[in-house]
C-alpha positions as CSV (number, residue, x, y, z in Angstrom):
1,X,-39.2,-10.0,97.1
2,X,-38.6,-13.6,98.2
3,X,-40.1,-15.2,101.0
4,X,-36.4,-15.2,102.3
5,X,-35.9,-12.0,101.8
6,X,-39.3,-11.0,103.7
7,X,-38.8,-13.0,106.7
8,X,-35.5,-11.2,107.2
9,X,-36.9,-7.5,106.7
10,X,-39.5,-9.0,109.7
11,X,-36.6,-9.9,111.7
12,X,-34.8,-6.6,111.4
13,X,-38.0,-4.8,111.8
14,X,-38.4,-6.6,114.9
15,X,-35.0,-6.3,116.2
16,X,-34.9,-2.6,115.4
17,X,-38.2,-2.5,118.1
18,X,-36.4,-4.3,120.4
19,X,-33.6,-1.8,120.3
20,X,-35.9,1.4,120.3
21,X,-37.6,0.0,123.6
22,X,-34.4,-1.4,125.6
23,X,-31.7,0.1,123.7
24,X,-28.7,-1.3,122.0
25,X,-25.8,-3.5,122.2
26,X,-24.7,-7.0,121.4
27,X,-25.9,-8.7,124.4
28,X,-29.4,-7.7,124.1
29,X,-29.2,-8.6,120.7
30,X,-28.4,-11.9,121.3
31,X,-30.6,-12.2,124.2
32,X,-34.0,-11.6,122.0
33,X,-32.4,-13.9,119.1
34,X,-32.2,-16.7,121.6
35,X,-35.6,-16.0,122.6
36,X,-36.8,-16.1,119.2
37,X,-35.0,-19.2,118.2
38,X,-36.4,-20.9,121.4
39,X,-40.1,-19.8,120.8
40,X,-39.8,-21.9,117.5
41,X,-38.4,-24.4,118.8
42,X,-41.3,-25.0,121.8
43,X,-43.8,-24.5,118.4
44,X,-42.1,-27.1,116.5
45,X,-41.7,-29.5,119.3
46,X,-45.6,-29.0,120.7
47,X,-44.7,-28.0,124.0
48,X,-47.7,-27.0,125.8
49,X,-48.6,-26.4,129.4
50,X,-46.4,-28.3,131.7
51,X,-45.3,-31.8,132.0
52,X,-46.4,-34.6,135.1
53,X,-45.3,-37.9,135.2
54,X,-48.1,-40.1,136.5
55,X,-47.7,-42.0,139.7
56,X,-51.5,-43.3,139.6
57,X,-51.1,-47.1,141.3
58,X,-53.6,-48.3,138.8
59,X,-50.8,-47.7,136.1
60,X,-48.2,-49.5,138.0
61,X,-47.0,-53.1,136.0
62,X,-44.8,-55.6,137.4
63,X,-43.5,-58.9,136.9
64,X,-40.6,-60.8,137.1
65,X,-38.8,-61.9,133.7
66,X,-36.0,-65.4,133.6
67,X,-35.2,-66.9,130.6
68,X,-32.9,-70.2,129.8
69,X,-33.4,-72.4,133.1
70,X,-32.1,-75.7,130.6
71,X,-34.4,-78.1,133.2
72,X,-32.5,-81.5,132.6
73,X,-29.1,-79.9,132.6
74,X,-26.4,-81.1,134.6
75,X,-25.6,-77.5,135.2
76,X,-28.8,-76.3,136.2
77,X,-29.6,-74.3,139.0
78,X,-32.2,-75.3,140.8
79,X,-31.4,-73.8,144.0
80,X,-31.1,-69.9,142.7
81,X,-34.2,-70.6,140.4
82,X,-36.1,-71.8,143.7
83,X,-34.6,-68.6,145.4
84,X,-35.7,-66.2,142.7
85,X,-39.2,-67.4,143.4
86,X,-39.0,-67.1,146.7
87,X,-38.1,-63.1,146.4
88,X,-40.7,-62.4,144.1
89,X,-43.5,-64.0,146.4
90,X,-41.8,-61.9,149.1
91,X,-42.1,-58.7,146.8
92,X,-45.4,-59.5,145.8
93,X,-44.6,-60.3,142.2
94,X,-47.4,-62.6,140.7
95,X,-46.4,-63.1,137.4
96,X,-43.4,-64.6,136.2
97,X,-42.6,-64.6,132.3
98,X,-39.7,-66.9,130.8
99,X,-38.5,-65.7,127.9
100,X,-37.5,-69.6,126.5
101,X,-35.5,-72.8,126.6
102,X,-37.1,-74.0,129.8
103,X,-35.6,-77.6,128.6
104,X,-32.4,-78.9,127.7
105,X,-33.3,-80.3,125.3
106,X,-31.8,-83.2,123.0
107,X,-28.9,-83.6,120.2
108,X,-28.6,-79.6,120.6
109,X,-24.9,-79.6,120.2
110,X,-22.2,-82.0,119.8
111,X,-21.3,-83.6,123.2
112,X,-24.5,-82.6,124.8
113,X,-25.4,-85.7,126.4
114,X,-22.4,-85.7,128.3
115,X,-24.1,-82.3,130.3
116,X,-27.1,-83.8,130.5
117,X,-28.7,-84.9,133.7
118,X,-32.1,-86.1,132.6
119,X,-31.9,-87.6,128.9
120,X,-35.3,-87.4,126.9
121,X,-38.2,-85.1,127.2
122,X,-40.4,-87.5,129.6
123,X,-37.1,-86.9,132.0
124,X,-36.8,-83.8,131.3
125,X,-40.7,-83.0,131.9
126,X,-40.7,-84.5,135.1
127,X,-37.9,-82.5,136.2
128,X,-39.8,-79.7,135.0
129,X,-42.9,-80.8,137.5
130,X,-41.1,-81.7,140.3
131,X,-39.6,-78.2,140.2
132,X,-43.0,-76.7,139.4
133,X,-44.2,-78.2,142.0
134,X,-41.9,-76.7,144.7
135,X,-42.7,-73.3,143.6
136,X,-44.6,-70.8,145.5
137,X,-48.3,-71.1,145.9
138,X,-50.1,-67.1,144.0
139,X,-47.2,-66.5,141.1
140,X,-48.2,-67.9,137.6
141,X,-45.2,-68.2,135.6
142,X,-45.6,-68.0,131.2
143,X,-43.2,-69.2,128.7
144,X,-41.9,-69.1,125.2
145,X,-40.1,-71.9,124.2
146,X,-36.4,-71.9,122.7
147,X,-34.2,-73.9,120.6
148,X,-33.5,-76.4,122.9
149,X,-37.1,-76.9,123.8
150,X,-37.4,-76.9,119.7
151,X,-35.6,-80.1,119.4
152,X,-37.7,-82.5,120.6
153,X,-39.9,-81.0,118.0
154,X,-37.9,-81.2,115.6
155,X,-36.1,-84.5,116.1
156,X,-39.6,-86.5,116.6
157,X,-42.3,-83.4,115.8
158,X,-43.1,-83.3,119.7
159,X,-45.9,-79.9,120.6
160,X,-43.1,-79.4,123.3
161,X,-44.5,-75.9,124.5
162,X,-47.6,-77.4,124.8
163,X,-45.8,-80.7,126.9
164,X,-44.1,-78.3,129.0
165,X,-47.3,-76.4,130.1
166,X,-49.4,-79.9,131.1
167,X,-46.6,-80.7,132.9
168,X,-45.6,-77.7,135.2
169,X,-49.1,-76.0,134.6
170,X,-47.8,-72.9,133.2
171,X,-49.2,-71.2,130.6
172,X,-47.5,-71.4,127.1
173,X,-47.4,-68.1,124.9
174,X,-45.7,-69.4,121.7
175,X,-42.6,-70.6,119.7
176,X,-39.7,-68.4,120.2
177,X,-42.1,-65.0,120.5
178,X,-45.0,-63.6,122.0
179,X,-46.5,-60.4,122.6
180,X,-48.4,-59.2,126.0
181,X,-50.4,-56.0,126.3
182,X,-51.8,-54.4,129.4
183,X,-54.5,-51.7,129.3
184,X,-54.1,-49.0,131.6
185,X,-55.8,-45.9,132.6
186,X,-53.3,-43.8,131.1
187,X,-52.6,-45.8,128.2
188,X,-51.4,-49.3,126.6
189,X,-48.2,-50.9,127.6
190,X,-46.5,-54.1,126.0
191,X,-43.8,-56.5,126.0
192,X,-42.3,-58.7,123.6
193,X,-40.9,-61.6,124.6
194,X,-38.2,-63.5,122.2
195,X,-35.4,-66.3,122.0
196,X,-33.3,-65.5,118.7
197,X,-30.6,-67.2,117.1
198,X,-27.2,-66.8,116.6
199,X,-24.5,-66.8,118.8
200,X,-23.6,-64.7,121.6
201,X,-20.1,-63.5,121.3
202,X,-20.3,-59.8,120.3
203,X,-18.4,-56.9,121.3
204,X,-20.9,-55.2,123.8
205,X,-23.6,-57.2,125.8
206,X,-26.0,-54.8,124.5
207,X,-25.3,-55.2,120.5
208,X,-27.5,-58.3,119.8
209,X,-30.8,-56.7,121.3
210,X,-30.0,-53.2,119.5
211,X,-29.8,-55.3,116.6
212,X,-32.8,-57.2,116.6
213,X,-34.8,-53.7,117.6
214,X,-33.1,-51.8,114.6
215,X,-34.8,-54.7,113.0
216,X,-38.6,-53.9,114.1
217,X,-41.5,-53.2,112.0
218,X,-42.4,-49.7,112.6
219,X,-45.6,-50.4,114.1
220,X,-44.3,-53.5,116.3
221,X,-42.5,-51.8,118.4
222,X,-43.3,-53.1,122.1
223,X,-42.4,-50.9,124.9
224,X,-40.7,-53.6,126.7
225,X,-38.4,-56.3,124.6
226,X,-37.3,-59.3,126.5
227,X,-34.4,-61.7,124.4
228,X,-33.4,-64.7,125.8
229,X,-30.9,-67.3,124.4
230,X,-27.3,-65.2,125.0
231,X,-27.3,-66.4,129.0
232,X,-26.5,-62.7,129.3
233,X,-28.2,-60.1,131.9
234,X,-28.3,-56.5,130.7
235,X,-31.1,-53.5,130.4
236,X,-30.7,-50.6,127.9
237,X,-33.4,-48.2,129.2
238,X,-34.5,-46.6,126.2
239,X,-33.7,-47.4,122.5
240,X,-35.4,-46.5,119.9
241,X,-37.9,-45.7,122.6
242,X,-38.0,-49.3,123.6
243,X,-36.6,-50.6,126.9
244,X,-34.4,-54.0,125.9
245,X,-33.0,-56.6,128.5
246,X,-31.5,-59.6,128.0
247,X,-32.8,-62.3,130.4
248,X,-30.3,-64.0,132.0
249,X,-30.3,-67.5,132.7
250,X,-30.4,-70.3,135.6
251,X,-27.9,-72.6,134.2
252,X,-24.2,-72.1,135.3
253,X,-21.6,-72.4,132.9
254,X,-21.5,-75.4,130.7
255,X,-18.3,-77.0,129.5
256,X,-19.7,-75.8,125.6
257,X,-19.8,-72.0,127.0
258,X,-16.7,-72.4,128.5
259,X,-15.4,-74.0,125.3
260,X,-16.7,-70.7,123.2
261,X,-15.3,-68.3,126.0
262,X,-19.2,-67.6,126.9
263,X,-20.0,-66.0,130.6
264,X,-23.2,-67.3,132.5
265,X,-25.2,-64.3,134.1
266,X,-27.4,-66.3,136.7
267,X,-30.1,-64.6,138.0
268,X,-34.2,-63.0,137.0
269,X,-35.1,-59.2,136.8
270,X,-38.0,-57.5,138.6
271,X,-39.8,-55.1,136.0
272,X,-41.4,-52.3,137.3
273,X,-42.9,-49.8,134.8
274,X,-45.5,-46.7,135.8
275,X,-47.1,-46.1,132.8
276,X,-47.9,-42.1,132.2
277,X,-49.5,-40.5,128.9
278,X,-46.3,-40.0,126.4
279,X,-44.1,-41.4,129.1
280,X,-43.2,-44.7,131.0
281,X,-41.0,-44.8,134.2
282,X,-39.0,-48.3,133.5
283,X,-37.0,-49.9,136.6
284,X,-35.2,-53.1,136.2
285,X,-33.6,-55.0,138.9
286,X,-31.6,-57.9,138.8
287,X,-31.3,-60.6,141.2
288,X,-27.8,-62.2,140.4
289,X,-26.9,-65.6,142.0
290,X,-23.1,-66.1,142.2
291,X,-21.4,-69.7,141.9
């Protein structure tokens, strides 16, 4: 006899119990198949005991995330950027990470320079520190840089990252990526920050970050993915198991966007993430600024 064949002889032997003890008829009959199937399915899936999400305070993460404030731009907007700071030191947000192209930058595009306020990186860096410098006092602020703060690297080989943090005193993470991890009673938590490439039309506002977290390694998967570079606001809550937003940005629109059709979401997002054991509660909020 196959094992097949067994398994359903153990069925009906058990089935024909059932029906001795509770008697027949199709509705008992389904009931104990349903409980049957749903016993498996508890084994299969590991279910044991019951569930609790954690609400320890020691678990509790938060920071505020802005990406693409072009500082140098014509279009910049220093005002809301000043304003976002302002509601985070009011929430009690220290930390501030910015997801790239915290400059202008140079030769980007054709016709730049005619949207350009302050031409060069020395202008552009002192924009950057006046700015800085108007910020308020107990939030650090961390960066990535972007394509635009690439160029001066690659028109003249200029360490701009490392340009932009002497100047504003922030703390530079990387080119284009970085990785943060916190360590937490319950467990690890991390966020990637990137600026891709490519261009921003698509036919959701979500599609680019799906793509680019279809395109993880396995095992570099963050909890938390931050893209900047689209100008685009938008949080997918769980993907893959990963919580994606797009940044947003602190530059209106630019006669290029407007050009290309392109939207510009101003405004940051305040993260808030409890992390639990096998779970994480993820809020985002974003603080638009309409012009």
């Amino acid at each position: 006899m196959s094992k097949s064949q067994k398994g359903k002889q153990n069925e009906s032997r058990s089935l024909g119990a059932f029906e001795r003890e509770h008697g027949g008829g199709k509705i008992k009959e389904l009931q104990y198949r349903l409980d049957a199937e749903h016993k498996k399915v508890e084994a299969l899936a590991g279910v044991q005991g019951k569930v609790t999400v954690n609400r320890n305070p020691s678990c509790l993460i938060q920071f505020a995330l802005i990406g693409d404030t072009h500082i140098g731009s014509l279009y910049l907007h220093e005002r809301a950027l000043l304003a976002f700071y302002a509601d985070c030191a009011e929430r009690g947000i220290k930390q501030v990470y910015h997801v790239g192209d915290v400059l202008d930058g140079h030769r980007v595009y054709r016709g730049q320079e005619f949207e350009v306020r302050d031409v060069g990186l020395s202008a552009q860096l002192e924009r950057a520190r006046s700015i800085a410098d108007k910020l308020p006092d107990g939030i650090s602020t961390s960066f990535i840089t972007g394509n635009h703060d690439q160029s001066f690297k690659t028109l003249a080989g200029v360490p701009t990252g490392a340009e932009i943090a002497m100047a504003t005193g922030w703390t530079f993470l990387g080119e284009e990526q970085a990785h943060i991890e916190w360590q937490t009673p319950a467990g690890k938590f991390s966020l990637m920050l990137v600026h891709p490439g490519g261009g921003a039309k698509a036919y959701a506002l979500s599609y680019p970050v799906q793509q680019q977290i279809n395109a993880l390694e396995g095992g570099n998967k963050p909890d938390v993915y931050a893209a900047g570079h689209y100008h685009k606001a938008a949080f997918l809550p769980s993907y893959r198991n990963i919580a994606g937003v797009l940044a947003g940005t602190f530059q209106r629109q630019t006669p290029f966007m407007a050009r290309q059709g392109l939207a510009a979401h101003v405004g940051g997002w305040i993260i808030k993430a409890q992390v639990g054991d096998g779970h994480n509660a993820i809020s985002a909020e974003f603080v638009a600024f309409y012009v």
